[in-house]
C-alpha positions in Angstrom: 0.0 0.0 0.0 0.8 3.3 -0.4 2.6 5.1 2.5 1.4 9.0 3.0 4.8 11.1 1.4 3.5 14.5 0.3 5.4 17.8 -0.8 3.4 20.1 0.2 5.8 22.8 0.1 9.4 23.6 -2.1 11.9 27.2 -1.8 14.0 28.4 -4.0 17.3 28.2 -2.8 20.8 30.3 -4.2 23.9 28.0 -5.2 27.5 28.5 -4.0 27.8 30.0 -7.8 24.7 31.9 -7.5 22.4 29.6 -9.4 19.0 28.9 -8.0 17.5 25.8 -7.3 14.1 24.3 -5.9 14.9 22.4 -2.6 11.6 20.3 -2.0 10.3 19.7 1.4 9.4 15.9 1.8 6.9 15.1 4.8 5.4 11.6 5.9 2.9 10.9 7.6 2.4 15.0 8.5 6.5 15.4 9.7 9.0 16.6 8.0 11.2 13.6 6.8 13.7 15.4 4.4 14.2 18.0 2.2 15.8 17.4 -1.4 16.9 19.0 -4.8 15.2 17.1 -8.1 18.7 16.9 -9.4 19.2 14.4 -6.4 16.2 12.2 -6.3 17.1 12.3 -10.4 20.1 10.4 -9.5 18.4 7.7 -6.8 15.6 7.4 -9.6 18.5 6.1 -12.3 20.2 3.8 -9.3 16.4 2.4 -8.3 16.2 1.8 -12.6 19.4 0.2 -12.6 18.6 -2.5 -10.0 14.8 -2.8 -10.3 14.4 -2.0 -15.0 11.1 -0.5 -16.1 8.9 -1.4 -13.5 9.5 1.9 -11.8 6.9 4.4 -11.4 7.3 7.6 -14.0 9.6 10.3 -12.9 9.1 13.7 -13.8 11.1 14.8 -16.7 14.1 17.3 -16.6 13.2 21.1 -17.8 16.3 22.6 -19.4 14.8 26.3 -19.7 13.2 28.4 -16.6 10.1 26.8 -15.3 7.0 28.8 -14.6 5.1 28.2 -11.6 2.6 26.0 -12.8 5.1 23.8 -14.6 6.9 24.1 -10.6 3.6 23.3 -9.2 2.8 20.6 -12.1 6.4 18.6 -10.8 6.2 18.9 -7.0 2.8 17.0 -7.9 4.4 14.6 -9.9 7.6 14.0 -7.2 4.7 13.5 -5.1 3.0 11.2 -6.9 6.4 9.4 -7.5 6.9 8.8 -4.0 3.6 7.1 -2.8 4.1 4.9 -5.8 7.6 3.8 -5.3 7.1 2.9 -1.7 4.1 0.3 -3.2 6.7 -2.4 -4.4 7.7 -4.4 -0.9 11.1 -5.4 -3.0 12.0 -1.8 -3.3 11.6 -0.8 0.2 14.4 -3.9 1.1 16.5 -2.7 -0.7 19.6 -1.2 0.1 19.8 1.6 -3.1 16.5 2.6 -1.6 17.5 2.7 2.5 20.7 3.9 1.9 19.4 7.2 0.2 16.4 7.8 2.4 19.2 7.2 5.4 21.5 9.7 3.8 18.7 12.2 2.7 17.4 12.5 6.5 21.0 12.9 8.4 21.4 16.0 5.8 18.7 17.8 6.0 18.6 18.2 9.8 22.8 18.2 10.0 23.4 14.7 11.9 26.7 13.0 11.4 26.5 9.2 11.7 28.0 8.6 15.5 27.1 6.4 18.6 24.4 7.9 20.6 22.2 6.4 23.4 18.5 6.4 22.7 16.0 5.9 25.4 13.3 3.1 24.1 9.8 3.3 26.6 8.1 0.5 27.0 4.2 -0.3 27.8 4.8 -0.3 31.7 6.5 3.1 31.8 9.9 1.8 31.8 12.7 2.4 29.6 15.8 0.6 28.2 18.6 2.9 26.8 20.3 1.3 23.9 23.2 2.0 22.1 22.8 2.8 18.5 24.4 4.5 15.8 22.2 8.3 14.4 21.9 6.4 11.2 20.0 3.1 12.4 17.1 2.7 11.0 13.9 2.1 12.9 13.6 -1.7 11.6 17.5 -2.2 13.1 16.7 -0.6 16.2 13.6 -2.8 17.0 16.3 -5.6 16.4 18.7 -4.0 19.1 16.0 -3.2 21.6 14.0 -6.8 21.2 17.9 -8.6 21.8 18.2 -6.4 25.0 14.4 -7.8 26.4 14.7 -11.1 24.8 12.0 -10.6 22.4 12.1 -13.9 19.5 13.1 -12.1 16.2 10.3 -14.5 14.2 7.8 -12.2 16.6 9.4 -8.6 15.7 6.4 -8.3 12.9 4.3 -7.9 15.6 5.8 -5.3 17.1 6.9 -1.4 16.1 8.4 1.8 17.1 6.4 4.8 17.6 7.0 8.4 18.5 4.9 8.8 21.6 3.8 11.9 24.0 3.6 12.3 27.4 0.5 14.5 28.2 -0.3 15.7 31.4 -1.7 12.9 34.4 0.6 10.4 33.2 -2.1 10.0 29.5 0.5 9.2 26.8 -0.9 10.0 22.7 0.4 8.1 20.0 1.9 10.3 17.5 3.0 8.3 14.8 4.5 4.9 14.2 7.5 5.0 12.5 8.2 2.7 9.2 11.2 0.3 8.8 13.4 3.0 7.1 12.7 6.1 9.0 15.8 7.0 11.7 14.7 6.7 15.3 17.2 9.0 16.7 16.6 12.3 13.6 12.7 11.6 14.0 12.6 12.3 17.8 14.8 15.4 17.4 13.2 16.6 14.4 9.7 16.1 15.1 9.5 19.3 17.8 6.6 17.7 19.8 6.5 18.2 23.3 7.3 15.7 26.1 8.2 13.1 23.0 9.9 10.1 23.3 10.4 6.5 21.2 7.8 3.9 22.5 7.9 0.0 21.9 4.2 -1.2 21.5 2.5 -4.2 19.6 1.8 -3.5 15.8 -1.3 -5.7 15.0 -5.1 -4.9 15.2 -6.7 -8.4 16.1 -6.4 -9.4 19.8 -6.7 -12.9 18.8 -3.0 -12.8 17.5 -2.2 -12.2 21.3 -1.9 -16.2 21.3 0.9 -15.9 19.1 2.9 -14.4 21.6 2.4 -16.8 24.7 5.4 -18.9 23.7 8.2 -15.9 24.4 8.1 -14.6 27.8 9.5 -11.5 26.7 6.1 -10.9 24.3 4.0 -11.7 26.9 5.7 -9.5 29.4 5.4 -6.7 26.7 1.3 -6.9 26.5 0.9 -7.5 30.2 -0.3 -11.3 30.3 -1.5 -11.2 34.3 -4.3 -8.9 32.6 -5.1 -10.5 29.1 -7.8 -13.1 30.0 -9.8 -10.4 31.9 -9.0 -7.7 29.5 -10.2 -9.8 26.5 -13.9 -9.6 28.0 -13.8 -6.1 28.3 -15.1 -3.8 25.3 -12.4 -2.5 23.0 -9.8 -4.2 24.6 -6.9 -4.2 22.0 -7.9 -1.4 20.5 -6.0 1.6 19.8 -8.3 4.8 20.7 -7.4 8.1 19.6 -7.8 11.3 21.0 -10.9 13.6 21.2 -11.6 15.2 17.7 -14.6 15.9 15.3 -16.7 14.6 12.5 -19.4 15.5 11.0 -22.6 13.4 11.5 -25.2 13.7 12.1 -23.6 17.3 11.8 -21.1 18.8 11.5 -18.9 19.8 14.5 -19.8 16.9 16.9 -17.1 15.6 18.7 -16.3 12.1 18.6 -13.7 9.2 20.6 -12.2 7.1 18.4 -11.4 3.6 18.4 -9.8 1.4 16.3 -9.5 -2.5 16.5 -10.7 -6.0 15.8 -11.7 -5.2 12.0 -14.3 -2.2 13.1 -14.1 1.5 13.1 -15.6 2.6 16.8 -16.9 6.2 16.9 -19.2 7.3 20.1 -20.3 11.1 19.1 -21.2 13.6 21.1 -24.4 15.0 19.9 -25.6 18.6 19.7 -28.0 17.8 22.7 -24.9 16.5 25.0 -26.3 13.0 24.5 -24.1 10.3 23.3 -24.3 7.9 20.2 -21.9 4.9 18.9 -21.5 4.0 15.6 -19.9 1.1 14.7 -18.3 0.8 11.0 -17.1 -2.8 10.2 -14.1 -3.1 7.6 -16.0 -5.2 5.6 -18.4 -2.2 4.6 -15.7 0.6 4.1 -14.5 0.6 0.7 -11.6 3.6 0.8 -10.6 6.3 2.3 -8.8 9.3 2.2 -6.6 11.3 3.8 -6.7 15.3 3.1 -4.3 18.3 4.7 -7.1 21.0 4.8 -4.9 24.0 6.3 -1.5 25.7 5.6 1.8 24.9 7.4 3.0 26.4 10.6 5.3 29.0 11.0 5.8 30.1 7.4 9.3 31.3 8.3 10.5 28.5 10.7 12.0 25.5 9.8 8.6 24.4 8.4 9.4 20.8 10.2 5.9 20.0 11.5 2.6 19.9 9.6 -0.9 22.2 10.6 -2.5 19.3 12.3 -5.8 20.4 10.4 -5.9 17.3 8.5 -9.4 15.5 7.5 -9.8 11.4 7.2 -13.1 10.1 5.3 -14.4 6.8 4.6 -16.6 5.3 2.1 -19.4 3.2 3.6 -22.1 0.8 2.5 -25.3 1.3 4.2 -29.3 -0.1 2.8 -29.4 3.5 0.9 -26.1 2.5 -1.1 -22.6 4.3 -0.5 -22.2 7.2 1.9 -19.3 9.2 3.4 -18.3 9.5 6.9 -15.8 12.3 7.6 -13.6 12.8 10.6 -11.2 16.0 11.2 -8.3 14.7 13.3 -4.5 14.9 13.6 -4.2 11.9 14.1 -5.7 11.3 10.4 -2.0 9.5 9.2 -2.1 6.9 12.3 -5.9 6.2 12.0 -4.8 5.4 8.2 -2.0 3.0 9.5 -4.6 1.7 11.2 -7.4 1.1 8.3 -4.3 -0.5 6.5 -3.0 -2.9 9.1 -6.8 -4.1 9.6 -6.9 -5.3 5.8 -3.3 -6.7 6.5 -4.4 -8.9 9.3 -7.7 -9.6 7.4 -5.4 -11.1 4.5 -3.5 -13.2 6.5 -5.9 -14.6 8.6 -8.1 -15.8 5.0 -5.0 -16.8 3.3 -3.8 -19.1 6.4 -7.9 -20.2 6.2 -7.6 -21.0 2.4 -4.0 -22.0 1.4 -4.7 -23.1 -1.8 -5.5 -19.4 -2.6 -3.1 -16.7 -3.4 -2.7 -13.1 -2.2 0.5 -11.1 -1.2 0.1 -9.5 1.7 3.5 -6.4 2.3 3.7 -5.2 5.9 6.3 -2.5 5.7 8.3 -4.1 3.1 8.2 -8.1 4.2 6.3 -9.7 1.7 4.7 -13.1 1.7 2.4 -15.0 -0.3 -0.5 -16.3 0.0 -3.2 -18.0 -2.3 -7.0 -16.5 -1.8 -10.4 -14.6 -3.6 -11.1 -11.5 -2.3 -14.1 -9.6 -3.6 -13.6 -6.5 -1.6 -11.6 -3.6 -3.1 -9.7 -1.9 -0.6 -8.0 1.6 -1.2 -6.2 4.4 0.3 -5.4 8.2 -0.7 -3.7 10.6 0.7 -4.8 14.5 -0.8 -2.2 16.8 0.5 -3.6 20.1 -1.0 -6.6 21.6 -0.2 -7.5 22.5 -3.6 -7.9 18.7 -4.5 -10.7 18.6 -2.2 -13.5 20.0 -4.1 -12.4 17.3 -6.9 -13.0 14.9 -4.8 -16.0 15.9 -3.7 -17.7 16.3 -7.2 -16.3 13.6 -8.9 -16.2 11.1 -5.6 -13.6 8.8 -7.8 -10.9 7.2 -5.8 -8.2 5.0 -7.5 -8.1 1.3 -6.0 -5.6 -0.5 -5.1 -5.8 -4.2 -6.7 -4.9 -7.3 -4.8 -1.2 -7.9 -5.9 -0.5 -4.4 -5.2 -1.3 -4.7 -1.5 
């Protein structure tokens, strides 16, 4: 699937020999991962062609006279589009011409050298176990580190990630974002300028029944408390993932809503205009896309630009008796409750292919890619609209691309 890259944003930017040049400011999932010339993504582009032939996504072509600013606007758009599409093949993201330039691209742009630093990893219970790393370890090699130090089984690391995590007031922690196999640990929590943040080991899967998976390695089980899972399996929600407060817009717009996201359903209980309080369940099997859509304008025009207006809109299509409807939430946690959405058509996969071996469906988590044989009916899709003048598009012409079962 497509991971949520967007440039929403490029300078212009004076050479040592006075030339200018557009430096383009690359964000995922809503944080600023890198900025980058063309003339250098260019170059990765021919390496990725080298090793991987035609099956590339189309990169946008060189101008050799001044560009005008819609032709400027026309390639950030296409850059854009480039990078949600090159991130789709699970091969590509293994590979080392692709890690080895994202790695180098994100020490750059925020002036980190590649040393040995200690990097403070929290765990569920509040705890935390400093490991020794190097700046450029990815986040895929640091789980490794980190799940040697506890003991955790490597075969069970796919059920486990790294996430940038807040510490609010009263102890409440927030989820910021989890971050992928090939984003840097260490330049992610210095670059992401949220408060109180800190780098958080918590279990990456969606279904609770997969908790049996984990009762073999005492480490696991350590990790998702076992002394309270048979109780906490009874209770409602348990496993999910609940977001914070934000707002959506039925049966109005403006009512507030809590989140909660888990066990192949979408959770809402809104706050209605009367104070009284209404849940609405959405099960995956009924949403058919979604769509992720940055509404407002960055912060701090003249800063560094690092971190994203959290006005950012999620909304799902639906089936109901009346046919398809929309249900729209306005939250900035929009890229996580993506993740989310994503990893619960993930597990879905898995669980029908390990049903039905004799069918066959590949199923990429992060860039680990297995195979499995299986019919699936339902097409699932994600989008990702990181201008606001898109929306109105999408709103009149309601048309979302799919995403087919060997590309997910």
């Amino acid at each position: 699937m497509k991971m949520h890259f967007c440039i929403p944003v490029s300078q212009q930017q004076l050479d040592p020999l006075g030339g200018r040049y557009v430096l383009y400011s690359v964000y995922l999932d809503g944080y600023l991962f890198c900025r980058v010339r063309y003339s250098r993504l260019h170059r990765w582009n021919e390496q990725l062609r080298r090793v991987f032939g035609n099956c590339l996504p189309p990169f946008p072509p060189k101008y050799y006279l001044a560009m005008t600013t819609s032709m400027a606007d026309e390639r950030r758009g296409q850059l854009e589009q480039y990078l949600q599409n090159v991130t789709m093949d699970p091969d590509m993201l293994r590979s080392d011409v692709f890690i080895d330039f994202l790695r180098l691209v994100q020490l750059d742009t925020f002036n980190i050298t590649t040393k040995t630093a200690s990097l403070d990893i929290f765990l569920p219970d509040g705890r935390n176990i400093p490991v020794e790393i190097l700046t450029s370890d990815t986040a895929e090699r640091v789980l490794e580190v980190v799940s040697h130090r506890m003991g955790l089984c490597q075969e069970l690391l796919g059920y486990f990630g790294l996430f940038l995590i807040r510490f609010c007031k009263e102890g409440k922690l927030s989820v910021v974002k989890k971050l992928v196999d090939f984003e840097l640990p260490y330049v992610s929590l210095r670059s992401a300028e949220v408060e109180n943040c800190k780098v958080g080991l918590r279990k990456w899967y969606m279904d609770p029944s997969l908790d049996s998976v984990l009762m073999d390695c005492l480490a696991a089980v350590d990790l998702i408390y076992m002394q309270f899972l048979e109780l906490s399996q009874e209770v409602r929600h348990y496993g999910y993932l609940q977001l914070d407060p934000c707002t959506c817009d039925y049966p109005e717009p403006g009512c507030g809503a809590i989140l909660s996201v888990g066990n192949n359903e979408i959770s809402c209980c809104i706050t209605l205009p009367d104070n009284q309080t209404q849940e609405i369940i959405f099960q995956m099997n009924r949403v058919k896309c979604w769509q992720v859509t940055f509404l407002g304008t960055l912060l701090d025009m003249d800063g560094p630009q690092r971190t994203l207006n959290q006005n950012l809109e999620l909304r799902f299509q639906f089936s109901e008796e009346s046919g398809w409807q929309w249900f729209v939430i306005y939250t900035k946690q929009a890229f996580l409750l993506s993740s989310c959405l994503k990893k619960m058509i993930s597990e879905k996969m898995l669980k029908l292919a390990a049903e039905n071996p004799e069918m066959q469906i590949e199923v990429p988590e992060q860039g680990k890619s297995k195979k499995y044989h299986i019919q699936q009916s339902q097409k699932d899709s994600s989008r990702f609209l990181p201008r606001k003048s898109r929306i109105e598009m999408a709103k009149v012409d309601c048309v979302l691309g799919t995403i087919k079962e060997e590309d997910l």
